[in-house]
The first five atom37 places (N, CA, C, CB, O) and aatype in JSON, in Angstrom:
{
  "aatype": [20, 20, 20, 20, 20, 20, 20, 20, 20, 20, 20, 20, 20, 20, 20, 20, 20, 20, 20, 20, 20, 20, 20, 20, 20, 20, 20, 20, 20, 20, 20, 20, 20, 20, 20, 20, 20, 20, 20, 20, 20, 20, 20, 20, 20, 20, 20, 20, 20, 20, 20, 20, 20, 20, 20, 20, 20, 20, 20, 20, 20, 20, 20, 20, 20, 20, 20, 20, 20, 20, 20, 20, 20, 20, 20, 20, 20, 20, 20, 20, 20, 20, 20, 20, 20, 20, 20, 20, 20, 20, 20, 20, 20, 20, 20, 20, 20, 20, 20, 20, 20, 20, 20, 20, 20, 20, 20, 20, 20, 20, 20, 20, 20, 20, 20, 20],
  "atom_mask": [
    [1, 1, 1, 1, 1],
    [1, 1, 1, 1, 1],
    [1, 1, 1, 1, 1],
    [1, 1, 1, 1, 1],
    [1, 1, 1, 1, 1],
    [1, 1, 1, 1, 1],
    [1, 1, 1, 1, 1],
    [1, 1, 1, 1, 1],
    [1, 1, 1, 1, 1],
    [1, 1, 1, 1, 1],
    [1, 1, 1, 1, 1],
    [1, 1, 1, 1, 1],
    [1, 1, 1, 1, 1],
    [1, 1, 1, 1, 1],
    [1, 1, 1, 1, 1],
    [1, 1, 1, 1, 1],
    [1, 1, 1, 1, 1],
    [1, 1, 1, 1, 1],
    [1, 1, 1, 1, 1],
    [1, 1, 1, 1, 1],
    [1, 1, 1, 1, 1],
    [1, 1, 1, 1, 1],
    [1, 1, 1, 1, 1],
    [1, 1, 1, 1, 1],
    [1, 1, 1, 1, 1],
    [1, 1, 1, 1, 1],
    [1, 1, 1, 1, 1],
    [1, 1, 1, 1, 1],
    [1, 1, 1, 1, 1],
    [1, 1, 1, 1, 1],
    [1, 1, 1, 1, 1],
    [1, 1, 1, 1, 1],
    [1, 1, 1, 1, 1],
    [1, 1, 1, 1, 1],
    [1, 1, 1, 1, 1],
    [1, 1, 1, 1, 1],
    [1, 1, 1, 1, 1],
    [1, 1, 1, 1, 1],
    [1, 1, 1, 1, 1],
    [1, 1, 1, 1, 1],
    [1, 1, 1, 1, 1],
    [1, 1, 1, 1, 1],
    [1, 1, 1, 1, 1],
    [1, 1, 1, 1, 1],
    [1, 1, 1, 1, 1],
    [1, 1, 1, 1, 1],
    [1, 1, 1, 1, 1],
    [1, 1, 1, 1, 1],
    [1, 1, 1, 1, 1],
    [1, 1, 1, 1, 1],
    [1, 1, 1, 1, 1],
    [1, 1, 1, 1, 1],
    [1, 1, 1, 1, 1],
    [1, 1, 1, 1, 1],
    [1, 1, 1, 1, 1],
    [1, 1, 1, 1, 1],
    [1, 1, 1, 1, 1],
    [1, 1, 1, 1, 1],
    [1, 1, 1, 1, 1],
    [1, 1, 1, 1, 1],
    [1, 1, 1, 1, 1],
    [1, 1, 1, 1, 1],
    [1, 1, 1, 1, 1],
    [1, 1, 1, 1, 1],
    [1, 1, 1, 1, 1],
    [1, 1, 1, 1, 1],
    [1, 1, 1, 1, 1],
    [1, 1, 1, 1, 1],
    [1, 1, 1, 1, 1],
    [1, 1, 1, 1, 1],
    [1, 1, 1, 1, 1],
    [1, 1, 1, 1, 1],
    [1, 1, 1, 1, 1],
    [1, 1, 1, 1, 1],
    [1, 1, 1, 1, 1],
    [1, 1, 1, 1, 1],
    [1, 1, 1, 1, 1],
    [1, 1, 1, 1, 1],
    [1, 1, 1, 1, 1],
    [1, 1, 1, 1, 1],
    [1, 1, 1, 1, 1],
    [1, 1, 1, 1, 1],
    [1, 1, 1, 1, 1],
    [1, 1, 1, 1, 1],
    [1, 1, 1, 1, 1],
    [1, 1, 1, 1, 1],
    [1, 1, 1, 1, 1],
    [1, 1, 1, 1, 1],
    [1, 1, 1, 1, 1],
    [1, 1, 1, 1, 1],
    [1, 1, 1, 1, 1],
    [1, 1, 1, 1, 1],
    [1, 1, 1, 1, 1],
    [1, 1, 1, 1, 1],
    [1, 1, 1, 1, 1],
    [1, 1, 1, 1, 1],
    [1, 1, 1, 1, 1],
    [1, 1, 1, 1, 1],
    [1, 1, 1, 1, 1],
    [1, 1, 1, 1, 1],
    [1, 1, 1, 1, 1],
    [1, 1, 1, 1, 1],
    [1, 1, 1, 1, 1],
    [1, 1, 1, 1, 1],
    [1, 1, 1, 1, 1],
    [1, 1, 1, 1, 1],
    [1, 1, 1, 1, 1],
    [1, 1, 1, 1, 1],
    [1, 1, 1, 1, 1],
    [1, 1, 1, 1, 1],
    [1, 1, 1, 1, 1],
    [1, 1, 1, 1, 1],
    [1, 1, 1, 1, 1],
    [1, 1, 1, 1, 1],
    [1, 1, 1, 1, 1],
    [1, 1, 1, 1, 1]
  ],
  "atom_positions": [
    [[99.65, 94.21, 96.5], [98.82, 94.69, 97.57], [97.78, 95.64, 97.01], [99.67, 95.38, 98.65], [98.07, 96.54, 96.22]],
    [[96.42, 95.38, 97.49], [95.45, 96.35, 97.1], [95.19, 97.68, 97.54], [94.49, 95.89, 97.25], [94.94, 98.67, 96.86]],
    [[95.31, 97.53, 98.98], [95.48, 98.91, 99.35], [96.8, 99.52, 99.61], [94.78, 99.1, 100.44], [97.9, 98.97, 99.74]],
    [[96.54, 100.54, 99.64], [97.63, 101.66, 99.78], [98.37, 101.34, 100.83], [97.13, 103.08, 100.0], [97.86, 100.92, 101.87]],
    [[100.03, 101.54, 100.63], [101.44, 100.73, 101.6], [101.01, 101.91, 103.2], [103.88, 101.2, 100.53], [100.67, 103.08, 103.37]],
    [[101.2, 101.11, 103.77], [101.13, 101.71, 105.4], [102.84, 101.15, 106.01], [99.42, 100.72, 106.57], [103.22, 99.99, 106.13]],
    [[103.38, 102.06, 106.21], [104.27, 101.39, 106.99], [104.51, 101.79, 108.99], [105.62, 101.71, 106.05], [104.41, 102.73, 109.78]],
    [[104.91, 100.11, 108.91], [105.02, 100.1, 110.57], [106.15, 99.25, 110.75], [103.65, 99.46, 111.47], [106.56, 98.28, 110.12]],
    [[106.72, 100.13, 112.19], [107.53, 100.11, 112.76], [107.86, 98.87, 113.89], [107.41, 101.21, 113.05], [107.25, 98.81, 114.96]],
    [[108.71, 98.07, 113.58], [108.96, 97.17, 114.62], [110.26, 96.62, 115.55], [108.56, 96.3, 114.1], [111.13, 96.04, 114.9]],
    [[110.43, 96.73, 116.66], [111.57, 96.44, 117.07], [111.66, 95.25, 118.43], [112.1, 97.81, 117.35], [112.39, 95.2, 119.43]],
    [[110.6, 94.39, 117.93], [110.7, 93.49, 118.76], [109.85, 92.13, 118.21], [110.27, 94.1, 120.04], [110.47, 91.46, 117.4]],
    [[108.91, 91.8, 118.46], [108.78, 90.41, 118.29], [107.5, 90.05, 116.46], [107.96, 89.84, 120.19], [107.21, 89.0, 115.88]],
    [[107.18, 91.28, 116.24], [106.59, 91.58, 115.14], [107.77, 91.01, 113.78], [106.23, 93.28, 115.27], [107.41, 90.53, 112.7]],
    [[109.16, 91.23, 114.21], [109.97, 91.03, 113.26], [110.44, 89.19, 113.01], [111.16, 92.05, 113.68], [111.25, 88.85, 112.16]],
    [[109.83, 88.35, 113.82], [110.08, 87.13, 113.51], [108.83, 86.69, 112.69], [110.4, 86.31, 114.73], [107.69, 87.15, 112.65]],
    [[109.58, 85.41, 111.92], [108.96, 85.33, 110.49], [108.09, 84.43, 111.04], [109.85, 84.84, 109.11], [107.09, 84.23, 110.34]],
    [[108.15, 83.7, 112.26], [106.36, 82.66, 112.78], [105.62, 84.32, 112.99], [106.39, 81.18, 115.15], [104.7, 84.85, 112.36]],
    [[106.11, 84.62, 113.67], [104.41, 85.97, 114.45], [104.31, 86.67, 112.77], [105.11, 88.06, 116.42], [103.2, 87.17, 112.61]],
    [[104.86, 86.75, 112.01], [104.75, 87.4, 110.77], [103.66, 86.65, 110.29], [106.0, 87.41, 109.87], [102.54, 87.17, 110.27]],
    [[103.87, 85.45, 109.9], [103.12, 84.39, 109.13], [101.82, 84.27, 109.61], [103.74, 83.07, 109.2], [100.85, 84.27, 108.85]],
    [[101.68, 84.13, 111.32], [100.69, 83.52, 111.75], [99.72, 84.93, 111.64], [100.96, 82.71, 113.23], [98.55, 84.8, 111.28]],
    [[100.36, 86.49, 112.01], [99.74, 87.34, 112.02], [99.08, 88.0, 110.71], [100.39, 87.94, 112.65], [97.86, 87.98, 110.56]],
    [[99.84, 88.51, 109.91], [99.41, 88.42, 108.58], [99.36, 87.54, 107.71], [99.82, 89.03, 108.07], [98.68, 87.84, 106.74]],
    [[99.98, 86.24, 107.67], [100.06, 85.05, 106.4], [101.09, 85.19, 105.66], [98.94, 85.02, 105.35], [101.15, 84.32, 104.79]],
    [[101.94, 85.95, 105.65], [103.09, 86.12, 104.87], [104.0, 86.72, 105.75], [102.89, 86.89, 103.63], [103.66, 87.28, 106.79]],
    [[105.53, 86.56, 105.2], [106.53, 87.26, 105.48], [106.94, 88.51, 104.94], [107.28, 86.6, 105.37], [106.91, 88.71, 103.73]],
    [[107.44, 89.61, 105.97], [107.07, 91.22, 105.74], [108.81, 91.27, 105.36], [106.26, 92.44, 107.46], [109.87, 90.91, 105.88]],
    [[108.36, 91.89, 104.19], [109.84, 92.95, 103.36], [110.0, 94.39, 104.41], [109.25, 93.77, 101.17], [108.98, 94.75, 105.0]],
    [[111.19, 95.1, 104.6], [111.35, 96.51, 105.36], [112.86, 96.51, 105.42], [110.59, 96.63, 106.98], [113.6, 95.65, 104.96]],
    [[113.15, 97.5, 105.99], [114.3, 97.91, 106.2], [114.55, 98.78, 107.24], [114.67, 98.34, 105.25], [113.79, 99.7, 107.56]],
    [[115.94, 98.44, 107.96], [116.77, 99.18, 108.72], [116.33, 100.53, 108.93], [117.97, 99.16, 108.19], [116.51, 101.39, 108.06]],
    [[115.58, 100.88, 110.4], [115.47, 102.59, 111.03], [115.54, 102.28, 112.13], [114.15, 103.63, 110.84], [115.7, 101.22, 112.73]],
    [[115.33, 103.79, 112.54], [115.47, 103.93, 114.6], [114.18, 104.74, 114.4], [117.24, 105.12, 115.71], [113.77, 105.39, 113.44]],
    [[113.57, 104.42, 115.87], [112.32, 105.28, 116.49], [113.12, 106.05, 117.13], [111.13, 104.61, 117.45], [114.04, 105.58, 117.8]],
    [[112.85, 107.4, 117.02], [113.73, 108.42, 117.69], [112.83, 109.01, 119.8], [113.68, 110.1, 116.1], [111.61, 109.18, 119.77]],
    [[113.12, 109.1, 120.39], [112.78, 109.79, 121.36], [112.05, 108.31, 122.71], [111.6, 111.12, 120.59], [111.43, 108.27, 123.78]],
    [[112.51, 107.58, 121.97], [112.15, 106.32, 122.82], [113.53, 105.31, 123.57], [111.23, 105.31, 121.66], [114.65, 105.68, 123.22]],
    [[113.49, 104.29, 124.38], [114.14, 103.61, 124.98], [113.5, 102.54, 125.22], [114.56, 104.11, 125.85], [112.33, 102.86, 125.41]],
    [[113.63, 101.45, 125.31], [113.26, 99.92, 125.64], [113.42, 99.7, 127.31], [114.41, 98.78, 124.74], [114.29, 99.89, 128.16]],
    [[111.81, 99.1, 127.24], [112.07, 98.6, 128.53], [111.51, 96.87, 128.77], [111.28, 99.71, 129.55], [110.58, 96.63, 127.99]],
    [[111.65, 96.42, 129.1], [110.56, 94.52, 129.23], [109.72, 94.6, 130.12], [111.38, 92.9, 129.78], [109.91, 95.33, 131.1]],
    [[108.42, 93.72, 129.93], [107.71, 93.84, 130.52], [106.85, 92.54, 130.59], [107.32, 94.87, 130.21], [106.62, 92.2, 129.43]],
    [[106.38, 91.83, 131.31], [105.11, 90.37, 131.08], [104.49, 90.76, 130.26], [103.98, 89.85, 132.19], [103.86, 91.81, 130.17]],
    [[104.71, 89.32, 129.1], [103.15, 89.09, 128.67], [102.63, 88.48, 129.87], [102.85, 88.07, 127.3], [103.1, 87.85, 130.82]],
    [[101.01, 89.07, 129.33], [99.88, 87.8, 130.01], [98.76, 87.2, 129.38], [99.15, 88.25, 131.17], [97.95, 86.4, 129.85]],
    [[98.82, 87.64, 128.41], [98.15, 86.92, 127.37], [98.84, 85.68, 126.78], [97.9, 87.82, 126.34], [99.71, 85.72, 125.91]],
    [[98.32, 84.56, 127.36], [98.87, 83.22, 126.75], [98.93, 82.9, 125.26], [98.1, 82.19, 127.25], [99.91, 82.26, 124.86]],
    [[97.99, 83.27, 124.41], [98.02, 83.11, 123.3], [99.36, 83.62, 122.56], [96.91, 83.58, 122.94], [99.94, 82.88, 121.76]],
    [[99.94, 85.3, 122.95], [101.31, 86.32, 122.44], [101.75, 85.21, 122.57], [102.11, 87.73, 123.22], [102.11, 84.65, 121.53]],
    [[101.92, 84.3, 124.18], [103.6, 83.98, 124.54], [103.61, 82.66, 123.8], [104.14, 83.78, 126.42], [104.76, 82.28, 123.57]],
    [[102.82, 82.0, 123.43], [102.58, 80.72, 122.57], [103.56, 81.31, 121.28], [100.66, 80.35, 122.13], [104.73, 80.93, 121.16]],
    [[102.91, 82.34, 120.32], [102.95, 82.54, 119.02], [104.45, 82.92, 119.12], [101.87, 83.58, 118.4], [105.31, 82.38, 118.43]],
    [[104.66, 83.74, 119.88], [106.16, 84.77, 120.21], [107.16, 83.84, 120.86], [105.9, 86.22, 121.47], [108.35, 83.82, 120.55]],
    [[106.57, 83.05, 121.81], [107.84, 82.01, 122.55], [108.39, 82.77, 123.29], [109.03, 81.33, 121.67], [109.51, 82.41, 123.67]],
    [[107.97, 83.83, 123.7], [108.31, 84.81, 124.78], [107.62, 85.33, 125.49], [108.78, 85.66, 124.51], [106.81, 86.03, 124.89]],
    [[107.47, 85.38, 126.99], [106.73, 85.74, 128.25], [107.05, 87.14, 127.96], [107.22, 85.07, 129.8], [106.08, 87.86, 127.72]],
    [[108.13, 87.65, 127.93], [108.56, 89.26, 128.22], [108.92, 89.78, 127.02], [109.82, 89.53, 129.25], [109.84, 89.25, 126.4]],
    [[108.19, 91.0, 126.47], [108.66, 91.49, 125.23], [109.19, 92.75, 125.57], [107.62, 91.56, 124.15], [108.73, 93.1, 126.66]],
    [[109.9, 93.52, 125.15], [110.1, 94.88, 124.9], [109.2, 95.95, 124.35], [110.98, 94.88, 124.22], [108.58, 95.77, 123.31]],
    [[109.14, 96.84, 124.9], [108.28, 97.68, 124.64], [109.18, 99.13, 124.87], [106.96, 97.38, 125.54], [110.26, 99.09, 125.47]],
    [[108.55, 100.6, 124.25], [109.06, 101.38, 123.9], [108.7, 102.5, 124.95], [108.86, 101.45, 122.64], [107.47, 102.6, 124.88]],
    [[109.05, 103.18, 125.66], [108.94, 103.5, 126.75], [109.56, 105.68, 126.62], [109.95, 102.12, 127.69], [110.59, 105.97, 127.23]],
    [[109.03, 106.48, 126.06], [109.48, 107.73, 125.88], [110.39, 108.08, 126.81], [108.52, 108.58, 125.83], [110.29, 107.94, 128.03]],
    [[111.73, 108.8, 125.88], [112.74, 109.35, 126.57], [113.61, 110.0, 125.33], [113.5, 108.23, 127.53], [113.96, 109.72, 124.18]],
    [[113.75, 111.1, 126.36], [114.69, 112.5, 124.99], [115.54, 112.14, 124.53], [115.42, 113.91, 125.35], [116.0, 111.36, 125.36]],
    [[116.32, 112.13, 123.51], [117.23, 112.23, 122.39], [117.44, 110.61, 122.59], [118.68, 113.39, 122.53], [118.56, 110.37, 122.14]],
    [[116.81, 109.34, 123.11], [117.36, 108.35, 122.83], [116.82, 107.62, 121.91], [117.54, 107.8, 123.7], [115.62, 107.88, 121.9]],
    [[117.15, 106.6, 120.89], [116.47, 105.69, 119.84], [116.68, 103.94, 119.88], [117.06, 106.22, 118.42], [117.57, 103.33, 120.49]],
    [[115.74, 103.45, 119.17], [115.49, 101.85, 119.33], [115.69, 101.63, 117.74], [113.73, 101.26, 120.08], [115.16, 102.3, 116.85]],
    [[116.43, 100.73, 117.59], [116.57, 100.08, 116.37], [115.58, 99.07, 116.57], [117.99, 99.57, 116.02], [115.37, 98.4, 117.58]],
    [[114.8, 99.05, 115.08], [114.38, 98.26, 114.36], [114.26, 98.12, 112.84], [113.58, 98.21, 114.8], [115.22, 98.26, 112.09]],
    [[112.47, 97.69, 112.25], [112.55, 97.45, 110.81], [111.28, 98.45, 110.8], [112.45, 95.72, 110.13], [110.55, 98.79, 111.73]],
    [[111.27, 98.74, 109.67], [110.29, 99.62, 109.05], [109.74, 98.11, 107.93], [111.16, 101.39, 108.16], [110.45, 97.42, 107.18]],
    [[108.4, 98.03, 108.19], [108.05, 96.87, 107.24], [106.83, 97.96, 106.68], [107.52, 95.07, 108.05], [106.31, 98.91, 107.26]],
    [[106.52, 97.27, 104.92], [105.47, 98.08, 104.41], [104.24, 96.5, 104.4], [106.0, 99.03, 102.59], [104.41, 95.33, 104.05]],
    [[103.06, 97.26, 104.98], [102.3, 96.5, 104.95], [100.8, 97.42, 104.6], [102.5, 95.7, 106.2], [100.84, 98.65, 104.64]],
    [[99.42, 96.66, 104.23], [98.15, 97.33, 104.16], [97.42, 97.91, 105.87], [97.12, 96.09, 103.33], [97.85, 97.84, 107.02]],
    [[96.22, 98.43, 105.31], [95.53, 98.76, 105.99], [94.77, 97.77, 106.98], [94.96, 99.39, 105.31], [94.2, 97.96, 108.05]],
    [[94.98, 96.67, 106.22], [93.66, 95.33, 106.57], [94.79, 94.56, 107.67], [93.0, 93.9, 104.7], [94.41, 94.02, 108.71]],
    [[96.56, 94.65, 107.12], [97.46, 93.89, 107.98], [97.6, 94.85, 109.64], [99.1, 93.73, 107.0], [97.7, 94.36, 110.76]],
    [[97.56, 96.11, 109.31], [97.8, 96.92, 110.44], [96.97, 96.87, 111.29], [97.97, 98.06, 110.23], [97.21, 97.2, 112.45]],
    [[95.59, 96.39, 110.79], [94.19, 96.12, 111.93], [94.7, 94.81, 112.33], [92.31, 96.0, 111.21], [94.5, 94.79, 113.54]],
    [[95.35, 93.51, 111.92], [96.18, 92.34, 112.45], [96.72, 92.4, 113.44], [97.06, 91.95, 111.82], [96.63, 91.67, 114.43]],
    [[97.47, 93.47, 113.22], [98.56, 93.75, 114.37], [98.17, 94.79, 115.24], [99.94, 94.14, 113.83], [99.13, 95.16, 115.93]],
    [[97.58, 95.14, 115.36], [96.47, 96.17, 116.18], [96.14, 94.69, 117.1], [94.76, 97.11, 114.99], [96.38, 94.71, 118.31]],
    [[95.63, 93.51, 116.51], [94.79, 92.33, 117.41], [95.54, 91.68, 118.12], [94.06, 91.27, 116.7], [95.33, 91.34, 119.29]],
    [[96.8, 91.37, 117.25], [98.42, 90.4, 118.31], [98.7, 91.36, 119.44], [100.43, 90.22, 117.22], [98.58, 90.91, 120.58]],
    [[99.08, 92.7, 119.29], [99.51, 93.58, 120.73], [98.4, 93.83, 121.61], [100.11, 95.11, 120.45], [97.23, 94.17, 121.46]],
    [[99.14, 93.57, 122.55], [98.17, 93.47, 124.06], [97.92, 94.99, 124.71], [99.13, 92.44, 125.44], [98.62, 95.98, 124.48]],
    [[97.03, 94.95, 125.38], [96.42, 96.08, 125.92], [97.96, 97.28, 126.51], [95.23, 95.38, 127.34], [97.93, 98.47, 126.84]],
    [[99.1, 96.34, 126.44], [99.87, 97.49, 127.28], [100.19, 98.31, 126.11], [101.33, 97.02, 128.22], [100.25, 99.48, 126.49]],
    [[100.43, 98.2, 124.77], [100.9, 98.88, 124.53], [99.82, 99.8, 122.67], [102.35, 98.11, 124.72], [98.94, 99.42, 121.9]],
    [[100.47, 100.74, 122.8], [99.13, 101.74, 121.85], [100.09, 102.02, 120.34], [98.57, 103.88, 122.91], [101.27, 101.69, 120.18]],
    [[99.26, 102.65, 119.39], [100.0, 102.38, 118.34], [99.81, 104.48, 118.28], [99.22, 100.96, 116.91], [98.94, 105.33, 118.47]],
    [[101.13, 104.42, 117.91], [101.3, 106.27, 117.72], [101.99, 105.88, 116.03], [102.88, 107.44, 119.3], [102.31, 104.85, 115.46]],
    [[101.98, 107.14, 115.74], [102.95, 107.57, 114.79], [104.14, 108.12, 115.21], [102.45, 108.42, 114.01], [104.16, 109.11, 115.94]],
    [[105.46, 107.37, 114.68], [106.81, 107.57, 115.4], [107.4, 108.34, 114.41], [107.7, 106.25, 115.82], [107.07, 108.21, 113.23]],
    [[108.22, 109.13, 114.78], [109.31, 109.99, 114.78], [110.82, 109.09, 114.0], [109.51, 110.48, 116.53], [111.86, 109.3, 114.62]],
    [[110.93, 108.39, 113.04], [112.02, 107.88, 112.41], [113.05, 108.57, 112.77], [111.94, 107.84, 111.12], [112.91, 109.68, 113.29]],
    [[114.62, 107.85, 112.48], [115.43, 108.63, 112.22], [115.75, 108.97, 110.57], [116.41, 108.15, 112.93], [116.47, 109.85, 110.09]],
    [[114.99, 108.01, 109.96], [115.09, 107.79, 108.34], [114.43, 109.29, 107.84], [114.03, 106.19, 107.69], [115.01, 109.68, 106.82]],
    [[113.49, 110.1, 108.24], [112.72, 110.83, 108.33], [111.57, 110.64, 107.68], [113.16, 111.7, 108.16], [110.92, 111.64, 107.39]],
    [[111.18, 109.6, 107.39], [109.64, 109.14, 107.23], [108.6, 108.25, 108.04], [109.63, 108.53, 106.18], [108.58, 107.02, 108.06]],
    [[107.68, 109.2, 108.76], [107.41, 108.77, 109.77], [106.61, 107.09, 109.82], [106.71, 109.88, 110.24], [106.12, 106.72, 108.76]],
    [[106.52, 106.27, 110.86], [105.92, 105.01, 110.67], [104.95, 104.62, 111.81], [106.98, 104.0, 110.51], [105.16, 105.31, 112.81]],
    [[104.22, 103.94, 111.92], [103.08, 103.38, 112.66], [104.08, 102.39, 113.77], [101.83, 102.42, 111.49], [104.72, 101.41, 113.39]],
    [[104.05, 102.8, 114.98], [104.84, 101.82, 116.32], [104.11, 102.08, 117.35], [106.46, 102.16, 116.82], [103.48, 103.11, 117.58]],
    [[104.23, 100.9, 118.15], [103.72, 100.14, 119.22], [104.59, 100.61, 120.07], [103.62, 98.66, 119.13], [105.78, 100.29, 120.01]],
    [[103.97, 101.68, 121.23], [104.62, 101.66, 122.66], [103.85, 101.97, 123.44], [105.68, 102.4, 122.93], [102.65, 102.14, 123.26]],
    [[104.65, 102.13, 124.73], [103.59, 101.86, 126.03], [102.69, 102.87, 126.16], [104.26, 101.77, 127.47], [102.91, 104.08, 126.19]],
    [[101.16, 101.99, 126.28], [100.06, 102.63, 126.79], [100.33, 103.36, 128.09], [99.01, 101.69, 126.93], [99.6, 104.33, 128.29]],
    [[101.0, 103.15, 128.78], [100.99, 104.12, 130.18], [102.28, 104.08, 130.55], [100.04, 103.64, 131.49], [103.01, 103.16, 130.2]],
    [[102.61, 104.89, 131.16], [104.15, 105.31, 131.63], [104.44, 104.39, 133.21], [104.22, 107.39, 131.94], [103.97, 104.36, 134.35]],
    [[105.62, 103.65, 132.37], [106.55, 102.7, 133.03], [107.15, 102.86, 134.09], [107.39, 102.41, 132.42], [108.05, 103.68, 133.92]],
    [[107.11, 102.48, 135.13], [108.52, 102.67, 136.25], [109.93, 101.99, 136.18], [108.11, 102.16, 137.65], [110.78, 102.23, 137.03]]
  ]
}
């Protein structure tokens, strides 16, 4: 990799090896963490293109709440892949810097606006 490792956080449909491939062209190396202070909730896609690539109408998304955590993967990827995946996630949800339990923080996708 040319540029410098960025890592991001995934605990839902980022981690299958088609949306991997089709999104960046390769399959992503990472490992085992929790996003700390979050909880899962589902929600519609409506973007036809996600539910094509993903094979899923309803994804999970990360939804803030105290002392609870979401397992996923910490994948290391570039700068150029993270603008990729910036393009696959849909308007609901925003990219923060998360709070690991590993204690190194990572780039994750959760909800742009607060859920009911």
């Amino acid at each position: 990799m040319k540029d410098s490792a960025i890592l991001l956080f995934s605990y839902g449909t980022l981690q299958n090896t088609p949306v991997q491939i089709k999104t960046f062209g390769r399959e992503l190396t990472g490992y085992d963490d929790q996003l700390l202070d979050y909880k899962l909730k589902m929600i519609a896609i409506k973007d036809q293109k996600v539910v094509e690539l993903s094979r899923e109408a309803h994804h999970p998304i990360a939804v803030v709440s105290q002392s609870e955590r979401i397992s996923g993967k910490v994948f290391v990827i570039t700068a150029e892949e993270l603008a990729q995946s910036d393009q696959y996630e849909v308007a609901d949800y925003q990219r923060v810097l998360g709070k690991m339990a590993s204690g190194t923080p990572a780039w994750a996708y959760v909800a742009a606006k607060v859920l009911k």
